[in-house]
N, C-alpha and C positions, 0 to 999 in steps of 0.2 A: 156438470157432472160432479156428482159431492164422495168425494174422498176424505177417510180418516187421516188424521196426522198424529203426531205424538208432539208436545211441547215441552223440550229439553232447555238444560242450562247453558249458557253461553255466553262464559264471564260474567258479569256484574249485571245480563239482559239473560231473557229466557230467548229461544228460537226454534225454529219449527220446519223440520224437516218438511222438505215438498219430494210426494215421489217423481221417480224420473218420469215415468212416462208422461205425468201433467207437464214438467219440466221442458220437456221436449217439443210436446202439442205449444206450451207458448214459447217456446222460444227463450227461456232463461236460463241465464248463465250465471255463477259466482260473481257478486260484485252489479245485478244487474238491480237499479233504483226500481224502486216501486212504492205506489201509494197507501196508505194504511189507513183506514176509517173506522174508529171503532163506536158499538153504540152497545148500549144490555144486551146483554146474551149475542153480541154477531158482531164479528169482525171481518170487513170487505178489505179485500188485498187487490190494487186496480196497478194492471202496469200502463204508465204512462204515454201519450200518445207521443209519439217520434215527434218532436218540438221541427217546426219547419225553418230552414236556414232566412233568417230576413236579411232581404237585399234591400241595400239602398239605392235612392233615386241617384245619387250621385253615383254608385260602381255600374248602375246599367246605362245613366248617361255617360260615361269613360272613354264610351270609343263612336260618341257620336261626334263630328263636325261637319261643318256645313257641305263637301263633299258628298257626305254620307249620307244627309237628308234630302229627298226629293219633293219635288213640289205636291200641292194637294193637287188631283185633278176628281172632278163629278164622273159618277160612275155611266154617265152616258157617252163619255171622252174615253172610257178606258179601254184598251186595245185588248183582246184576248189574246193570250200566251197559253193558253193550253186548252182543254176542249172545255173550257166554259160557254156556257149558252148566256147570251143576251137578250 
């Protein structure tokens, strides 16, 4: 959806108001990072994608010990606990 803007001064940088309603539709707030690509004549403004939290092998191994691991058994052994079909 292509929206006019106005590009104002802002300190020692120019900036560029976004109206609210686009605002709203993404979801941005004061303060919210986003990407800038510029090339002749077109400037793409990309908000980045929610960076996914990486886990380590070591915090999801944390709370395993031997206890808490079960043996391997073949799924011709395996007993149904609930209405699975064999």
């Amino acid at each position: 959806m292509a929206t006019n803007a106005k590009i104002m001064k802002g300190g020692n940088s120019v900036a560029m108001r976004i109206p609210h309603s686009t605002a709203k539709r993404l979801a941005l707030k004061a303060g919210t990072n986003v990407e800038i690509d510029d090339e002749p004549s077109k400037i793409t403004i990309r908000i980045p994608r929610a960076r996914v939290n990486r886990v380590s092998l070591d915090s999801l191994l944390k709370g395993v010990s031997p206890s808490t691991v079960t043996r391997d058994c073949e799924w011709d052994e395996a007993v149904a606990v609930g209405r699975e079909v064999w």
